[in-house]
C-alpha angles and dihedrals in degrees: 000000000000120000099190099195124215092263076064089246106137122221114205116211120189087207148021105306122181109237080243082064096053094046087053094049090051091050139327087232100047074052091055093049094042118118098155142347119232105227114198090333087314123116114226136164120275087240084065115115130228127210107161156040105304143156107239132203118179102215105208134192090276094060124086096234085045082054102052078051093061098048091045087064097047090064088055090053084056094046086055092048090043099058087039107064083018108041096167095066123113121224126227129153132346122179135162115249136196092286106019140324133275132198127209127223140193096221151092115302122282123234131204091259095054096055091052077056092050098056095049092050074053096051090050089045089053089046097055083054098216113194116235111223130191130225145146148225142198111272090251099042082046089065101039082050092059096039093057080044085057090227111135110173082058100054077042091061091044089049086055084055119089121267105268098027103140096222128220132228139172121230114204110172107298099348120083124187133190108238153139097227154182106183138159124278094250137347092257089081092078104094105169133017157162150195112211118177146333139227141168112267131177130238118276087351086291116125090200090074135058125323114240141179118239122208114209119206140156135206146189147181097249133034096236095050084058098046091049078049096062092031077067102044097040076060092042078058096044089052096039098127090199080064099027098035084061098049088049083054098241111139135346140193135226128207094211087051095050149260110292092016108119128189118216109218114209092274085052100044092046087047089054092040079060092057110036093043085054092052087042099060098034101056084042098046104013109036100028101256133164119211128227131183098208121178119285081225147037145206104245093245089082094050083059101054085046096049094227081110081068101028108036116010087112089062085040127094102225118200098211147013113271092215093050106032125061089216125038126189136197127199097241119251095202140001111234095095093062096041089061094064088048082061093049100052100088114029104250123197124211086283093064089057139126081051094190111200118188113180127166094232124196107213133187126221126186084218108186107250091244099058090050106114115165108279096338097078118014143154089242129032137156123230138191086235120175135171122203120194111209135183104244086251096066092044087099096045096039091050091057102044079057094054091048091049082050104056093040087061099049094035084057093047089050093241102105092092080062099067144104128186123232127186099207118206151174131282102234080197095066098047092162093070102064137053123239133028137280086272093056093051107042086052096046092050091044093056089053085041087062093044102054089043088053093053085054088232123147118233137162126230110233114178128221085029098102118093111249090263109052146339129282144220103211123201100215132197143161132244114232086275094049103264113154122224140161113255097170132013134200112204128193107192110178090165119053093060084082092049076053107037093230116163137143124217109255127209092278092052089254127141111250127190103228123213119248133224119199109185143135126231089204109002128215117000101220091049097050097056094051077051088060106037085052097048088041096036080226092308099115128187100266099245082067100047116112086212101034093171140016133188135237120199101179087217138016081259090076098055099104096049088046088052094048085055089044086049101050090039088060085042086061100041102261121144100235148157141181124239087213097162126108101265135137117268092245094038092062086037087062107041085046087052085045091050085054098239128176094226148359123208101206112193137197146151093301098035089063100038091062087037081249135145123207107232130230132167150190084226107045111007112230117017100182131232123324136179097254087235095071097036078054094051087047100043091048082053103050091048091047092057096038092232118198092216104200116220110240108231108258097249088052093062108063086050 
């Protein structure tokens, strides 16, 4: 057989030959490095056999899908330690993630202390360099292997198999686990480490099944690749807005008010005032939009019309039981069905179009509790939602003025570096979930497609991630630990104008169906600003800062003049307080510095004498003295432009 490699030099073999064999042959230390082969564009375990012609890539430790390897085994390694120290624990799924690997477990929570224990009982399993060898049984003997094992969830996941699968498991010393591999050669592969923290999950993400607990780890080929790994993530932590958003006192939640409720303190709500008031003005006066205040709720009758009765209640919260009320509401999970009706309300011709609506629109989700995470994924949220009708003519044009919005605003806010583009699109398997026919969709997607390409920007297909009317272009970003969400979505509906008989008058005085476009300029609110304290680490461009100044009198003496420069700051718009306690100079320096705050105005005897303020920042240090009128005319710049003011390093001041 020929093996052609990935250099495009071709090995002949006379017989069957494991890809571990043919890295070997290649070289004993390619043989040291090997995790998988790549077989035809397929990853498969270094045990695999190969009998015919192929096209081979070793995948090493230095390699991504080595990596997930790696980590793979490592769960395994868990799984081992775990049944060793807990031995009533029941065993259920481990894969490697993004940044690691976790393992879930049917048994009693897991502390801190546990988990340190944990890792030694890993290290002495590494150490004893148990070889982990493949084999396979019949789907039946299979179960009856797992039931004598008294693991339950495994003979669970074989019984989900077809009749006649021959199943695969890995053997490393006296723990055996059902899986599909790869895996290393032996466990002493795994050269550093971690366990880093552990939850309750469910099983199979229902929360209708068992509670687990679930044990989070991560692992690499080199130490100092591990320790760079957890650098990152003790900064991820320090960042987490859901951590660092409470102790700025932004928002807060309440058991007795609900999961995925938050409460905006003042600093918050003024943070979120910023924002809104900003989107506000610039799709009114900016972008051409017109503004509607639609009901936070609907009779289910228009839910119906919309499709979202058929499509979404489960994600709805109803008011009502359809078989008992006459009448039965929903909150509303999104706003388009009722600005439609704002459209409708005065007959419009092809003139009148494109007929550009932006709402903030407050929207309810029945969120499963497990999902909820501080501002990222909550019950109620508030978005900057808009929806444009277009004649069918102006859908190229209008998709791209909302990209274009959408990247203005991002690129303002300093996130559009963040972002990744996704054309989300439909699942041709689950037919049922969507309007329209393959026609419909293959057109619709291809017009996003030719947008984005047009733009020149990269973006990735992902199917099943379009809404049941119509494709999407998705913003996407990352929190601070690599989760994805949408933070802003482009939408192209070519179907729901006829449920609503929607139409303009064209040039010849017939009735059209326009095209719709759902989309967002910002995007949810909440999660926008855990977008921002993660990307600022709390540290926000002034002109977003609830206390953009506050200042600093060095005794009670001073009081008058700090409040006739207090006084002159609100005059002009600024967001500003006064330290007036007696309290030392340094004391209120440093618990400004500790709040975050742009600048501090400190005061004292010649300060007011020359109608001056001493100048510190977040971004420079001390500034020096300056007559208050012209820190007054800065600082209003800055906060017009929106400036994103970088911090010098603090060796770099005193140069």
């Amino acid at each position: 057989m020929k093996i052609t490699l990935k250099d495009g030099s071709v090995k002949e073999y006379a017989g069957k030959m494991s890809v571990y064999d043919i890295a070997k042959d290649i070289s004993e230390g390619l043989a040291r490095v090997a995790c998988a082969g790549e077989v035809d564009g397929e990853i498969v375990d270094l045990r695999t056999e190969l009998d015919g012609d192929c096209e081979l890539n070793i995948v090493t430790v230095s390699d991504p899908e080595g990596l997930k390897v790696i980590r793979h085994t490592a769960s395994h390694v868990l799984a081992q330690a775990v049944k060793r120290l807990f031995p009533n624990a029941k065993v259920t799924i481990g894969p490697a993630i993004e940044d690691g690997f976790y393992y879930d477990f049917d048994a009693e929570p897991f502390s801190r202390e546990d988990l340190d224990k944990l890792e030694a009982e890993m290290k002495k399993i590494i150490k004893e360099g148990h070889e982990l060898k493949r084999f396979t049984l019949p789907r039946e003997e299979a179960i009856k292997f797992m039931q004598e094992k008294g693991e339950p969830y495994k003979v669970e996941l074989i019984e989900d198999l077809p009749e006649g699968s021959e199943i695969s498991f890995y053997d490393q010393g006296e723990f055996v686990d059902l899986c599909a591999g790869p895996h290393l050669m032996s466990t002493k592969g795994i050269k550093a480490f971690k366990l880093t923290s552990s939850s309750m999950a469910y099983w199979r993400g229902d929360s209708n099944k068992a509670r687990l607990q679930r044990i989070y780890g991560t692992a690499y080929n080199k130490k100092e690749e591990l320790v760079a790994h957890l650098e990152r993530m003790e900064d991820a932590k320090r960042r987490d807005h859901n951590k660092l958003g409470r102790e700025m006192e932004l928002f807060t939640t309440v058991d007795v008010i609900g999961q995925g409720l938050p409460l905006f303190t003042p600093k918050g709500t003024k943070m979120i005032m910023k924002l809104q008031r900003w989107i506000e003005d610039l799709e009114d006066n900016e972008w051409g939009y017109v503004r509607t205040r639609t009901p936070l709720m609907a009779k289910s009758d228009l839910y119906k019309i919309s499709g979202h009765w058929d499509h979404y209640k489960d994600g709805m919260f109803v008011l009502g039981d359809e078989e008992v009320d006459k009448e039965v509401f929903a909150l509303r999970p999104m706003t388009c069905p009722f600005q439609y009706y704002v459209y409708k309300n005065t007959q419009k011709s092809y003139r009148d179009l494109p007929y550009r609506m932006g709402e903030t629109s407050t929207l309810f989700r029945a969120e499963d509790s497990g999902e909820m995470h501080g501002l990222t994924r909550v019950r109620q949220f508030t978005i900057s939602e808009g929806h444009l009708v277009i004649r069918p003519d102006q859908a190229e044009e209008e998709l791209k003025s909302c990209l274009d919005l959408a990247y203005y605003v991002l690129d303002t806010l300093g996130l559009a570096e963040d972002v990744t583009f996704r054309l989300s699109k439909w699942d041709p398997e689950n037919r049922e979930k969507y309007l329209g026919d393959e026609e419909y969709w293959e057109s619709t997607q291809n017009a996003l497609r030719e947008v984005l390409k047009e733009k020149d920007l990269p973006f990735v297909e992902a199917d099943g991630e379009a809404a049941f009317y119509g494709p999407k272009i998705d913003i996407q970003a990352k929190n601070v630990y690599g989760k994805e969400d949408t933070m802003i979505t482009i939408q192209l509906d070519c179907a729901i104008a006829e449920n609503f008989d929607m139409y303009y008058i064209d040039q010849n005085g017939e009735k059209i169906r326009p095209y719709i476009i759902h989309r967002t300029s910002l995007g949810c609110y909440e999660r926008t600003l855990a977008w921002l304290i993660e990307k600022y680490a709390g540290k926000f461009p002034t002109w977003l800062c609830p206390e953009q100044v506050r200042v600093l009198p060095i005794s009670d003496k001073y009081e008058a003049y700090a409040g006739e420069i207090l006084k002159e700051l609100k005059a002009n718009g600024i967001d500003a307080t006064a330290d007036n306690r007696s309290e030392k100079i340094g004391f209120k320096i440093r618990e400004a510095r500790l709040d975050k705050l742009p600048y501090m105005l400190v005061v004292g005897q010649q300060e007011e004498a020359d109608h001056t303020v001493s100048v510190r920042s977040r971004f420079a240090g001390d500034e020096g003295v300056k007559p208050l009128s012209q820190f007054i005319d800065e600082i209003c710049k800055e906060i017009r432009t929106k400036e994103i003011r970088k911090e010098i390093p603090e060796e770099e001041r005193n140069k």
